[in-house]
C-alpha positions in Angstrom: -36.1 -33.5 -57.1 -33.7 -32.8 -59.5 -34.2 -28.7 -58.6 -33.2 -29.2 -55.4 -29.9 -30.3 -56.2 -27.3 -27.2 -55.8 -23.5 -26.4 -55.4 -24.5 -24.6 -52.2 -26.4 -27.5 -51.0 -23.5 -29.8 -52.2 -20.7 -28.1 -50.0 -23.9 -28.2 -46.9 -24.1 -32.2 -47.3 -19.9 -32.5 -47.8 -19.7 -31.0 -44.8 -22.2 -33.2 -42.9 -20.3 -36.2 -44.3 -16.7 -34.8 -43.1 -17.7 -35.2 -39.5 -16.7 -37.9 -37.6 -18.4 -37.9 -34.5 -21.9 -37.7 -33.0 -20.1 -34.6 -30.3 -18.9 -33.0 -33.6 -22.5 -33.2 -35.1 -23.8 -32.3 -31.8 -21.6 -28.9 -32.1 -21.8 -28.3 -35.7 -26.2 -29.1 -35.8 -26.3 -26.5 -32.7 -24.7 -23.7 -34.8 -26.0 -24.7 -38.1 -30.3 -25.3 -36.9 -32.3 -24.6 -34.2 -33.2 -27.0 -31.2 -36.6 -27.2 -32.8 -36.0 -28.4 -35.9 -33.0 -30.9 -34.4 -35.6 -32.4 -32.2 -38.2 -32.5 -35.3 -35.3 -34.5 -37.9 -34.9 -36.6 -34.8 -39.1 -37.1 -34.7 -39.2 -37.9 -38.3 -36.1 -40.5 -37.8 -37.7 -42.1 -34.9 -41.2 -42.5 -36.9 -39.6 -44.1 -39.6 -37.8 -46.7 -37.5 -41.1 -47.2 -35.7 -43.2 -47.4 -38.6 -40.5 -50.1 -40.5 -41.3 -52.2 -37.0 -44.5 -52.2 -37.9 -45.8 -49.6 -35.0 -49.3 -47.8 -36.0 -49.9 -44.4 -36.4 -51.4 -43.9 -33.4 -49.0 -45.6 -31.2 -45.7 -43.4 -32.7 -48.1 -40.3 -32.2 -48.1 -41.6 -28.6 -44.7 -42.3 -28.3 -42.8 -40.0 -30.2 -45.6 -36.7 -29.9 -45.7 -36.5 -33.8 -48.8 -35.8 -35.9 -50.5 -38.0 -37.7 -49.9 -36.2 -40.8 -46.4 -35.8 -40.4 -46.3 -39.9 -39.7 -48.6 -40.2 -43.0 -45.3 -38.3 -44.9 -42.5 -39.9 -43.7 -44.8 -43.5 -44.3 -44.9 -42.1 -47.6 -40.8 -41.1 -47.5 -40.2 -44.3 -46.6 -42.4 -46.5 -48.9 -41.8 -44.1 -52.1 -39.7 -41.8 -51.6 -35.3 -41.6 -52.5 -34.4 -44.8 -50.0 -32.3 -42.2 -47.8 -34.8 -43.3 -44.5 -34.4 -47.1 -45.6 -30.3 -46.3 -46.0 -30.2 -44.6 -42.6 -32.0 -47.4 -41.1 -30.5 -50.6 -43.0 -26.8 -48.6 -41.3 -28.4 -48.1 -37.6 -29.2 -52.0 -37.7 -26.2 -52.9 -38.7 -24.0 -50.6 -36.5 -26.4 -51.5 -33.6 -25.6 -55.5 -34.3 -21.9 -54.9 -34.5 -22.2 -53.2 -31.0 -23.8 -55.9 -30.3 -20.8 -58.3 -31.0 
């Protein structure tokens, strides 16, 4: 996806990683998308962490209300794709067992 890669795009992710807290993400994702495609990133998210427990397709349909084909892509995302689903999730874990602590 080497195409993809742009200053414009750059300064979009810089700015994602200067926030520092889920209410500044909250504020700045409400301006920058709509609720719709918040809820659907947070869909695909939830799928993958389902589908790394092992959940069938059927069951995160269920569950999350996600088509089957969108489960079939992020399976793919996360089994071939860049490792940015397998990043985000290794982190949750490991800020969810320091919580824990």
């Amino acid at each position: 996806m080497n195409n993809f890669h742009s200053e414009s795009i750059d300064r979009l992710f810089r700015s994602m990683v200067n926030l520092k807290s889920v209410e500044d993400c909250y504020k700045y994702f409400e301006d920058l998308c709509t609720v719709k495609e918040i809820q659907d990133m947070a869909q695909r998210l939830e799928t993958a962490i389902m589908l790394d427990c092992g959940e069938n397709y059927q069951t995160i349909s269920e569950k999350v209300g996600i088509s089957t084909a969108t489960i079939g892509r992020v399976s793919k995302c996360l089994k071939y794709g860049s490792g940015g689903y397998r990043d985000a999730i290794d982190k949750l874990r490991s800020e969810d067992t320091e919580n824990d602590n």
